[in-house]
C-alpha positions as CSV (number, residue, x, y, z in Angstrom):
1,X,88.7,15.8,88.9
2,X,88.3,14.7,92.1
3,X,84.9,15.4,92.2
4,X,83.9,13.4,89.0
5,X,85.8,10.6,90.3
6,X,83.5,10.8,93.8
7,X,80.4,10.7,90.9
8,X,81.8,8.0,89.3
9,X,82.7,6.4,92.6
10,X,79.0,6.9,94.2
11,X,76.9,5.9,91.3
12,X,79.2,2.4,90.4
13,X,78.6,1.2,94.2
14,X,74.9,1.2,93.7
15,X,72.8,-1.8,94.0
16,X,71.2,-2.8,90.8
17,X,67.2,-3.8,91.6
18,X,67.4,-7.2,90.1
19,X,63.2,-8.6,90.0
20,X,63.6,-12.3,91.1
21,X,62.7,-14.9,88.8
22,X,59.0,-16.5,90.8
23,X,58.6,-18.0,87.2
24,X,57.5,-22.4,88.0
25,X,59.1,-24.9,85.1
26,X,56.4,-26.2,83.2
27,X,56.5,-29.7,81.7
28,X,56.7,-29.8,77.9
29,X,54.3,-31.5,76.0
30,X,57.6,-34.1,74.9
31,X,58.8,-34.7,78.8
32,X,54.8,-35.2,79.3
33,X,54.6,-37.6,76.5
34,X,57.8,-39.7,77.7
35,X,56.6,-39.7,81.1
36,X,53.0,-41.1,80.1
37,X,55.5,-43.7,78.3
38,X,57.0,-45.0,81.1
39,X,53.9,-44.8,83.7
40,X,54.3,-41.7,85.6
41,X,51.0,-39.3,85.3
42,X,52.9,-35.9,85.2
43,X,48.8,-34.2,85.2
44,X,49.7,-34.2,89.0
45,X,53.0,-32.8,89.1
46,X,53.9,-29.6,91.0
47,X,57.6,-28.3,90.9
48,X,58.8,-28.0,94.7
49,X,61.4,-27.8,97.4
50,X,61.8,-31.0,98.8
51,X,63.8,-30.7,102.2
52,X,65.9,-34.3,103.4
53,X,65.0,-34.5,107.3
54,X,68.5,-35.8,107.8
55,X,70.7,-33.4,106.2
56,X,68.7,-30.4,105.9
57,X,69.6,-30.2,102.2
58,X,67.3,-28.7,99.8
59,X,66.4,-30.3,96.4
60,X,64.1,-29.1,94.1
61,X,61.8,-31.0,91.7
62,X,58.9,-32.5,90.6
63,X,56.4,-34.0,92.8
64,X,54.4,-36.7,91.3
65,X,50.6,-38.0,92.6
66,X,51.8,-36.0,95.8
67,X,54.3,-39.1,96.8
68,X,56.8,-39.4,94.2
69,X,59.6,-36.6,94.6
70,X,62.0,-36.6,91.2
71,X,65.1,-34.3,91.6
72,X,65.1,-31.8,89.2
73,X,68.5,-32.9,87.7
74,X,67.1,-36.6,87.7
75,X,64.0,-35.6,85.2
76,X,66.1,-36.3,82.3
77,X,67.1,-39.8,83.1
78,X,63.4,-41.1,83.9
79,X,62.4,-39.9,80.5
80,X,65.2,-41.0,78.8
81,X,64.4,-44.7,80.0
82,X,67.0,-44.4,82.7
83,X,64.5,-46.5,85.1
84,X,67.1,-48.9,86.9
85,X,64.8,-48.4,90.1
86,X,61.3,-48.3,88.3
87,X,59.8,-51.3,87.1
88,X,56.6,-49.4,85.6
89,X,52.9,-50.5,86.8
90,X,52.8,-53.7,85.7
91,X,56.0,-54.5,87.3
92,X,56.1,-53.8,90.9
93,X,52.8,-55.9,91.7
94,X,53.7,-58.7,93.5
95,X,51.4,-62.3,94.2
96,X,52.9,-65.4,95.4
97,X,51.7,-68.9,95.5
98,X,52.3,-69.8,98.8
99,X,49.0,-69.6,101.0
100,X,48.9,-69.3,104.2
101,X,46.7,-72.5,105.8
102,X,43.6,-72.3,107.9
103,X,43.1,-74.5,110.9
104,X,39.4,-75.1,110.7
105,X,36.9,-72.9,108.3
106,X,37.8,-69.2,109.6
107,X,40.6,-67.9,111.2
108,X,40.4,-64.7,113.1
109,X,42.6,-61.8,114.2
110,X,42.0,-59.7,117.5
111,X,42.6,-56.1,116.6
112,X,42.9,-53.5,119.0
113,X,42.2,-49.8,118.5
114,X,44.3,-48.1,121.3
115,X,42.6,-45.5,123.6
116,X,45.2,-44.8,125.5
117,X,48.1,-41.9,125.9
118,X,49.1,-39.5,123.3
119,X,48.8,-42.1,120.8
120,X,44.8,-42.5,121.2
121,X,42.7,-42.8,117.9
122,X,40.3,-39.9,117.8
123,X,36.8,-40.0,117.5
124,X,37.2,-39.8,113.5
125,X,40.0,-42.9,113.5
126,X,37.9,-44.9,115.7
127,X,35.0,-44.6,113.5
128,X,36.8,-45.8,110.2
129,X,38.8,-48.7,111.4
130,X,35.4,-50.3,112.7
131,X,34.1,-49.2,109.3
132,X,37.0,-51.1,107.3
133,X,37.0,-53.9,110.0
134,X,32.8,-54.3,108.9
135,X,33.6,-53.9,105.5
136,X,36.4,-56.7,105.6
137,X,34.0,-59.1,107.3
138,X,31.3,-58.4,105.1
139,X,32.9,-60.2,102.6
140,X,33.0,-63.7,103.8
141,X,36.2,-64.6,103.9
142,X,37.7,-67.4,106.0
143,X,39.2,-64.7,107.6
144,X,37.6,-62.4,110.4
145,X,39.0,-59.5,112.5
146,X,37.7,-59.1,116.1
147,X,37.8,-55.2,116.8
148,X,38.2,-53.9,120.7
149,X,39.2,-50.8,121.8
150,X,41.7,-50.8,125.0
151,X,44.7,-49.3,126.3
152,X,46.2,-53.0,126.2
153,X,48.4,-54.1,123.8
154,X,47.4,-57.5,124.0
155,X,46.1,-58.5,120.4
156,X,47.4,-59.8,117.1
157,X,47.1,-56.4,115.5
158,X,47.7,-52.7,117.6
């Protein structure tokens, strides 16, 4: 008896192999459809961990366009029209009607692209702010942007 009980004993303390579950949610065709509805492209999503800086809490969900982070839990609500936040793409573009008057035909703004310490543009950043600095000017606006590169900050843009 007290042998079968050492059996019994021995084989119900065993560890059961359980294979983990590495399967990724997939977006139905429906939560695709609603999403479409409401302006979200959910071709881009990816289902991942997304880890708050300030509280080391993990969340997971789906990542949108690689900069819009939806809670799993939360999915529900966006499709279901719960969008008190989201104003869709029409809706968060913003124009105003009060300009901004030039003294004289052009106005310009000295930029600075600074060289110095750890916070140095490389080679690489150098090269495309004086690309999108050319470009701007290019068009022929009444406004211009002067482009030096210093370790002063001693400009209207750093």
């Amino acid at each position: 008896m007290l042998l079968l009980a050492l059996v019994v004993f021995t084989f119900s303390c065993q560890q059961q192999d359980v294979a983990p579950n590495n399967e990724t949610p997939v977006l139905s065709q429906d939560v695709q459809n609603k999403l479409w509805a409401h302006g979200i492209n959910p071709t881009v999503a990816k289902y991942v961990d997304n880890v708050n800086p300030l509280t080391g809490e993990t969340v997971s969900g789906w990542l949108f366009g690689g900069d819009m982070f939806v809670a799993a839990d939360k999915l529900e609500d966006i499709y279901n029209g719960d969008l008190s936040d989201h104003k869709g793409l029409t809706g968060e573009q913003y124009r105003t009607t009060n300009l901004v008057s030039v003294s004289g035909s052009v106005r310009t703004i000295s930029v600075i692209g600074y060289t110095g310490g750890s916070f140095a543009l490389t080679s690489k950043m150098r090269t495309g702010l004086q690309q999108a600095i050319n470009h701007y000017n290019s068009k022929n606006l009444r406004l211009r942007f002067t482009l030096t590169f210093a370790t002063s900050t001693n400009a209207d843009i750093v």
